[in-house]
LOMIRO-317064 format. One line per 2 residues: number of its first residue (from 1); for each residue x, y, z of C-alpha. Coordinates in Angstrom, 3 decimals. Example, Ala and Ser with C-alpha at 12.3 -4.5 7.8 and 13.67 -1.06 7.14 Angstrom:
2
1 = 12.300,-4.500,7.800; 13.670,-1.060,7.140
This chain:
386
1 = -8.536,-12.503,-19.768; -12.669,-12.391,-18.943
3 = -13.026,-9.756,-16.329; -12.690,-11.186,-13.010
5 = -14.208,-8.905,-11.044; -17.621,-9.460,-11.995
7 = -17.462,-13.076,-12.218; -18.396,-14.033,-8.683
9 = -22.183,-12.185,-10.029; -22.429,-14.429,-12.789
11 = -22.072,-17.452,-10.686; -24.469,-15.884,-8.131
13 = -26.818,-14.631,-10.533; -28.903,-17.535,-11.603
15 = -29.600,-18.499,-7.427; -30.274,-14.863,-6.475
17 = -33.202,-14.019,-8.470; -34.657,-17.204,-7.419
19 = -34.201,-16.283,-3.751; -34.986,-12.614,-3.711
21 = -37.796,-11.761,-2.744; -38.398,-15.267,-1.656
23 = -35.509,-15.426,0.578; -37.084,-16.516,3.797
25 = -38.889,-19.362,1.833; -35.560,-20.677,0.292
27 = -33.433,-19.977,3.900; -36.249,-22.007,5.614
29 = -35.923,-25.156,3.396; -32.600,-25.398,4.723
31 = -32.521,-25.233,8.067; -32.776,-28.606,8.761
33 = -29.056,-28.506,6.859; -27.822,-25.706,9.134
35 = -29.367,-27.475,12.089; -30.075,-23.462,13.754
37 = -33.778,-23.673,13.833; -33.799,-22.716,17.729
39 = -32.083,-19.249,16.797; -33.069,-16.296,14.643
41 = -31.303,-15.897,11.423; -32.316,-13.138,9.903
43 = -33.228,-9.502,11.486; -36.392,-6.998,10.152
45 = -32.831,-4.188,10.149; -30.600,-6.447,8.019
47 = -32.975,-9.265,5.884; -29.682,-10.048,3.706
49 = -27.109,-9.995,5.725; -24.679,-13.043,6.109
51 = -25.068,-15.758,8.954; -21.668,-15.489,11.533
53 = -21.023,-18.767,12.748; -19.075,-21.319,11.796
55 = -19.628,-24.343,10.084; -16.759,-27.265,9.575
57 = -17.700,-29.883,6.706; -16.398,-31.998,3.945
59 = -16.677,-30.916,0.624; -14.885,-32.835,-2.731
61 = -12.617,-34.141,-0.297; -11.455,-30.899,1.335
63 = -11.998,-29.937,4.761; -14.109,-26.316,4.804
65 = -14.502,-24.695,7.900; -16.446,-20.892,7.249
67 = -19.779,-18.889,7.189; -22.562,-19.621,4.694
69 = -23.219,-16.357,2.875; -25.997,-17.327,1.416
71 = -27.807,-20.519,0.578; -31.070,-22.145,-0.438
73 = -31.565,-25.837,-1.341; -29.951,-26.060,-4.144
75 = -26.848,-23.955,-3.753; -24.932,-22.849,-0.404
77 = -22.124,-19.639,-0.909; -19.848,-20.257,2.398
79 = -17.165,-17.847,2.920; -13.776,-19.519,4.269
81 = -11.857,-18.842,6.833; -8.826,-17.828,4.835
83 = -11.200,-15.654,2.927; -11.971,-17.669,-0.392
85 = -15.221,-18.543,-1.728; -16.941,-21.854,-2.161
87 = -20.093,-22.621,-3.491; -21.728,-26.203,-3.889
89 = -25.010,-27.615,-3.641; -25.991,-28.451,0.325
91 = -26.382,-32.506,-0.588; -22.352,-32.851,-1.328
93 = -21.728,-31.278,1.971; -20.615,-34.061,4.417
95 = -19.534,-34.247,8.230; -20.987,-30.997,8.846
97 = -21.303,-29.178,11.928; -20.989,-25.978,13.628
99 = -18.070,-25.166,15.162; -18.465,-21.587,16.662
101 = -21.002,-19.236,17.017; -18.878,-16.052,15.481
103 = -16.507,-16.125,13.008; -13.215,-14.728,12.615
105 = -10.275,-15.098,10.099; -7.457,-17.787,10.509
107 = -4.495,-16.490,11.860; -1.562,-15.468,10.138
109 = 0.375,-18.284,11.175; -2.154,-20.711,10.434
111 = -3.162,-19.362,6.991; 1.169,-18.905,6.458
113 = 1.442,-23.001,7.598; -1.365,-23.906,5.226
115 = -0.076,-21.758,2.094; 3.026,-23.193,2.253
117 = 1.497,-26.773,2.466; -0.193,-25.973,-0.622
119 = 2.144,-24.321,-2.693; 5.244,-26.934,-2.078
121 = 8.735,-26.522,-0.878; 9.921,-24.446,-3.990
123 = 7.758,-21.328,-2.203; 8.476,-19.400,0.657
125 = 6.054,-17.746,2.437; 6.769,-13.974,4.112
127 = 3.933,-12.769,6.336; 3.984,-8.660,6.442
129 = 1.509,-6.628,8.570; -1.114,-7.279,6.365
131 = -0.069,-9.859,3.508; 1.009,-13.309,2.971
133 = 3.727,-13.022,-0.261; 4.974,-16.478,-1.795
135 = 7.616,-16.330,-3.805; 10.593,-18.531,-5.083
137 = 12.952,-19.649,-2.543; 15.209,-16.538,-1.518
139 = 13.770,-14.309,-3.695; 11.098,-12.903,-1.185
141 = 11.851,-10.065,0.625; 11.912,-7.329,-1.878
143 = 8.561,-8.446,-3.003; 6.650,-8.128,0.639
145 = 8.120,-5.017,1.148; 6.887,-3.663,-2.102
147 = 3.118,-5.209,-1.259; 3.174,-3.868,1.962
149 = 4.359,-0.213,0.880; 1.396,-0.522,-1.001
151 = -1.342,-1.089,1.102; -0.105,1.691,3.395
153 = 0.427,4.260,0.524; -3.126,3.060,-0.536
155 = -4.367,3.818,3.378; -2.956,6.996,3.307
157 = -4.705,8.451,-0.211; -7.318,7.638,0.870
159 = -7.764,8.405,5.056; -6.566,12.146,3.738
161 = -9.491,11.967,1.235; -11.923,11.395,4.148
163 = -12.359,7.553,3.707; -12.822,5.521,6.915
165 = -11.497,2.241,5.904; -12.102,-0.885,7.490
167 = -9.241,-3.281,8.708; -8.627,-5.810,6.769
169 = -10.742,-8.879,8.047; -8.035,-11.574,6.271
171 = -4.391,-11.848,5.842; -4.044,-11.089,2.234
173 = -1.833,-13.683,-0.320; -0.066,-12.887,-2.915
175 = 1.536,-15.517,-4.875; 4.785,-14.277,-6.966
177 = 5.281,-17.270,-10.135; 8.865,-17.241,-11.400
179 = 7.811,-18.387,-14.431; 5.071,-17.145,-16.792
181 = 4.339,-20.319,-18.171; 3.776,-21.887,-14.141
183 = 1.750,-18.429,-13.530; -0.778,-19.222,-16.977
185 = -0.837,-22.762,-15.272; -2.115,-21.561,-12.204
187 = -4.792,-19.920,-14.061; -6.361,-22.130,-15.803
189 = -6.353,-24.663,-13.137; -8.143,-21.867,-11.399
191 = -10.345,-21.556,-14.555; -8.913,-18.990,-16.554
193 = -7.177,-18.779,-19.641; -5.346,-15.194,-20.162
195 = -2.776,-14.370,-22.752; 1.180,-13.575,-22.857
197 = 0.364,-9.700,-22.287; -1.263,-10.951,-18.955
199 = 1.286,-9.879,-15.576; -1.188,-10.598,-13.323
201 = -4.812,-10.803,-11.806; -6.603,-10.528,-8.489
203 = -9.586,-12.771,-8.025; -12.996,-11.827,-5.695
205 = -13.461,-15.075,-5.247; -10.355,-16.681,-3.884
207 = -9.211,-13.069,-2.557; -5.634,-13.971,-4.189
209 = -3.456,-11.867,-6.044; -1.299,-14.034,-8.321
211 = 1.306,-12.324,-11.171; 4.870,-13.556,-12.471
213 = 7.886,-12.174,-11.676; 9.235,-10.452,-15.586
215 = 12.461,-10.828,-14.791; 12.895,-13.872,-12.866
217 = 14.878,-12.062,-10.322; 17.743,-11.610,-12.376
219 = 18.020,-7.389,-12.642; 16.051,-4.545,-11.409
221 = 16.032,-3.970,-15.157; 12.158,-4.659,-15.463
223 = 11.066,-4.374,-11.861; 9.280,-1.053,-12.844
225 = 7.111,-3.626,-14.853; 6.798,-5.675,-11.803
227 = 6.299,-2.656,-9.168; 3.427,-1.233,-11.690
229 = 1.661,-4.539,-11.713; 1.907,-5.226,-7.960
231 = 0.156,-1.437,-7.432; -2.859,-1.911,-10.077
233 = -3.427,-5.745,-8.871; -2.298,-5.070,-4.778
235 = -4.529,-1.935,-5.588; -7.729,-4.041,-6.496
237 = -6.674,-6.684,-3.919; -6.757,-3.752,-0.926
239 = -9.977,-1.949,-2.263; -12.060,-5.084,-1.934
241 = -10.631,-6.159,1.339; -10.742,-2.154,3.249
243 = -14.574,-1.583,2.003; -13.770,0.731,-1.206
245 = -15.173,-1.646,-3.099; -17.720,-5.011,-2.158
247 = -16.516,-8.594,-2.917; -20.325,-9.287,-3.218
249 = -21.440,-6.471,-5.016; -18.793,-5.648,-6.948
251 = -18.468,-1.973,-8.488; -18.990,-1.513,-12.699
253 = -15.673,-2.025,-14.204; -14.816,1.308,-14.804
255 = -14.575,2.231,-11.092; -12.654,-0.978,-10.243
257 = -9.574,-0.376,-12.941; -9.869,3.261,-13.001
259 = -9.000,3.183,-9.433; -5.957,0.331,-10.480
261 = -4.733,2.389,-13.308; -4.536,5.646,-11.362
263 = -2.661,4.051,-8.205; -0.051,2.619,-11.520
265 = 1.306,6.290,-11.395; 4.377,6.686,-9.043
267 = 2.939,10.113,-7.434; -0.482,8.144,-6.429
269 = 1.438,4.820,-4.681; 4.329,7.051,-3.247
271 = 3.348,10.218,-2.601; 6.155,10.861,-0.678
273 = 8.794,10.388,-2.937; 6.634,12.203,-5.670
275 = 4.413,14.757,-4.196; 3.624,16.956,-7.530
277 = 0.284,16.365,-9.184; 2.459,15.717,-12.498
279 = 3.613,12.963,-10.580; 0.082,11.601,-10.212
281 = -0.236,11.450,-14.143; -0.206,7.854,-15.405
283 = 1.780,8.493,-18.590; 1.525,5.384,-20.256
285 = -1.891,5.827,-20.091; -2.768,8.978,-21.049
287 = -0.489,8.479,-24.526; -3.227,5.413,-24.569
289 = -6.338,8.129,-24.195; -4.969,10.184,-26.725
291 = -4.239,7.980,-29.224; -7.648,6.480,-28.485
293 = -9.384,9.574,-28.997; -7.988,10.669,-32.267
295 = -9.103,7.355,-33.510; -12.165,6.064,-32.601
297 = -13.594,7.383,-29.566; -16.854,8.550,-29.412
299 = -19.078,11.341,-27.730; -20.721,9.059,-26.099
301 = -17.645,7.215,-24.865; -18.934,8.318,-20.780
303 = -22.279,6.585,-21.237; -21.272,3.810,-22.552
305 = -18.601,3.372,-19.813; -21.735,4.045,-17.224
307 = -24.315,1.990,-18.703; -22.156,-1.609,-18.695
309 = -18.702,-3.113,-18.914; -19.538,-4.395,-22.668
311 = -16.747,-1.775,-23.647; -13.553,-3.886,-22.022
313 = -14.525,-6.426,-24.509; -15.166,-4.681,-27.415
315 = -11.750,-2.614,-26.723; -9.873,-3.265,-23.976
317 = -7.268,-0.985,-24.679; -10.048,2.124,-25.425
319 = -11.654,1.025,-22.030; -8.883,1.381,-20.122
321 = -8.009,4.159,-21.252; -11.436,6.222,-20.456
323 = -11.618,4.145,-17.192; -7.854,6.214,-16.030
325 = -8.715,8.921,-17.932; -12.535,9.529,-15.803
327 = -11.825,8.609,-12.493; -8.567,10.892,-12.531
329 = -10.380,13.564,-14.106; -12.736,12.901,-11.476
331 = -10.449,12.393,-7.996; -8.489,15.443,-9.071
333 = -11.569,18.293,-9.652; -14.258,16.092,-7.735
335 = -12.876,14.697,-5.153; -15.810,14.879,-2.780
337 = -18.295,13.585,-5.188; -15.792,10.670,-6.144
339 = -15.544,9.680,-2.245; -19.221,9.593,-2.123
341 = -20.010,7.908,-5.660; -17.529,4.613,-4.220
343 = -19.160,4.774,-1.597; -22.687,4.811,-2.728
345 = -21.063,1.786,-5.307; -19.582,-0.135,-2.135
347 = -22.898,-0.016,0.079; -25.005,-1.720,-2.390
349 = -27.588,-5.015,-0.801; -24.676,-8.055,-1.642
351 = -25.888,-10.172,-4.346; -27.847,-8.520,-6.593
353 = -26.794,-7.812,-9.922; -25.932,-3.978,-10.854
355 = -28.371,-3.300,-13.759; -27.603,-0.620,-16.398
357 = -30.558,1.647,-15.066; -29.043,1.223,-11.581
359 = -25.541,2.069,-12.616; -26.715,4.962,-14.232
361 = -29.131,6.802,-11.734; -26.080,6.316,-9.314
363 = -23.631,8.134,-11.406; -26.590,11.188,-11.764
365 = -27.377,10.887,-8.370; -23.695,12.466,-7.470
367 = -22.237,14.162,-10.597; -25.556,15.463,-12.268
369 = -26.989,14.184,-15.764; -25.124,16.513,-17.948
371 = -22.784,14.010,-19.964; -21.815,16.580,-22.912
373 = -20.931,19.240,-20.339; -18.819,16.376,-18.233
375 = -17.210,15.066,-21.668; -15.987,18.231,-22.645
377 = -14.766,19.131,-19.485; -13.245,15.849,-18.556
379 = -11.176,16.047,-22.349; -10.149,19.953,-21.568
381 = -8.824,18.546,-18.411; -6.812,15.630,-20.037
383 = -5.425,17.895,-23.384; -4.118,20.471,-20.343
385 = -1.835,17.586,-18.553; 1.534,17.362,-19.795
């Protein structure tokens, strides 16, 4: 499956270097669209920022109501108020107005009513303190429990790493297939074609988590399999959402399923059930690392890793593996740095693409430019775990 974490930038990319630094110019052509020209829209303190209110309109047939993100005249990015993205070009908008001056997320109970409108009477929909979980028809309750275990064990590493994380600001949905074949259906109606060894996926874009249930509900015989994709995909899902990560700038890949391979490990998502660091080892994954470094890993694996994502699709299985085996090398002997690197990663101007160079001087800016010192030390750190 293409990386979907970085595909909301490709669909951004060829508007935004149009608009920046001629943003004003392309927001102005539009006003007459956004009918605001009495108010100010954008401050000298934040010239990028998003524009709160809220805008109802017809689009393809579907009622929108949301925020516009960013726009120009020939492209509009409005953020929904059950937290997906649309984009479109302003001249099929129709019936607009505006609606509020703020915005805010739909309820739970609303976005719970429209879910299950959408999903059909097969579904039921469980609402949790934080998620929305759709499953098959009296198969639900194990599965929100497990989602919501996860966000809190997720709040927890991190508030006792010194993270501040923000609330929330939409229910999150989860939708549990009971088939694979009606889960790889899903996807490519939703554009994307992924293979058998594919359990799951979180999108940016339509802030969703979907994944199939292995078993169908029949044993707990594979619900390990299920439990560790629900942590690395409810992992992603919660980073994006609590302000670990950016929906619009979206961290290099490395960060984004380093951080979902490490949470994989039962002594990372329950800590309190497994409190030794052994516990926080991702087994599967380091055999992965060290049969990937006997083979055909480089010295120069780290840089590569840095400099682009080109890696997890030249060898997915290799990436993978360095992505676990850096950012646990890295969380476990620098944990301060680490805080500060995602965040430095998660405050990034929305929009604009992360070049190499960027990616780069961020990485030096914490951890120092010394890549043979950090390679050796990050592969005496792995051999040493057993």
């Amino acid at each position: 499956m293409e990386n979907p974490i970085l595909v909301i930038m490709r669909r951004l990319k060829a508007m935004a270097k149009h608009l920046f630094p001629g943003f004003i110019a392309a927001l102005l052509a539009v006003l007459s669209w956004l009918d605001l020209s009495a108010r100010p829209l954008l401050s000298a303190a934040e010239p990028h920022g998003p524009l709160r209110v809220t805008f109802n309109l017809m689009w393809q047939g579907k009622r929108l109501e949301g925020m516009p993100l960013l726009w120009s005249d020939q492209r509009v990015f409005m953020l929904s108020r059950d937290g997906a993205l649309y984009d479109f070009p302003p001249d099929e908008a129709q019936d607009f107005r505006q609606t509020a001056r703020d915005f805010k997320s739909y309820p739970a109970t609303i976005m719970k009513a429209r879910l299950e409108q959408e999903l059909g009477k097969q579904f039921e929909v469980a609402s949790t303190g934080h998620f929305l979980v759709a499953t098959a028809a009296g198969k639900n309750r194990r599965w929100a429990e497990r989602f919501e275990e996860m966000y809190r064990s997720f709040a927890v590493y991190f508030q006792v790493r010194g993270f501040k994380l923000a609330e929330p600001e939409f229910p999150m949905i989860a939708v549990v297939w009971e088939k694979q074949e009606d889960f790889q259906r899903q996807a490519a109606r939703e554009g994307w074609k992924i293979g058998d060894n594919t359990l799951g996926f979180y999108l940016p874009v339509t802030n969703r988590v979907s994944l199939f249930d292995v078993d169908g509900g029949r044993s707990t015989k594979n619900w390990q399999q299920n439990m560790a994709t629900v942590v690395h995909e409810a992992s992603h899902q919660a980073a994006f959402n609590t302000g670990i990560h950016s929906r619009w700038s979206p961290p290099p890949r490395w960060v984004a399923e380093g951080l979902g391979t490490m949470f994989e490990a039962p002594g990372v998502w329950d800590s309190r059930t497994y409190p030794r660091r052994e516990d926080r080892i991702n087994r599967d994954r380091l055999t992965q690392f060290r049969a990937y470094a006997k083979s055909r890993r480089g010295d120069d694996a780290i840089l590569k890793l840095l400099q682009s994502d080109r890696a997890f699709d030249a060898d997915a299985d290799g990436a993978y593996a360095e992505a676990w085996a850096l950012t646990f090398y890295l969380v476990e002997q620098q944990p301060r740095e680490y805080a500060k690197y995602l965040k430095l990663t998660a405050d990034r101007l929305p929009f604009f693409e992360y070049k190499s160079a960027d990616r780069l001087k961020d990485f030096v800016s914490v951890f120092g430019q010394d890549f043979r010192l950090l390679n050796a030390r990050m592969l005496r750190f792995i051999e040493e775990l057993n």
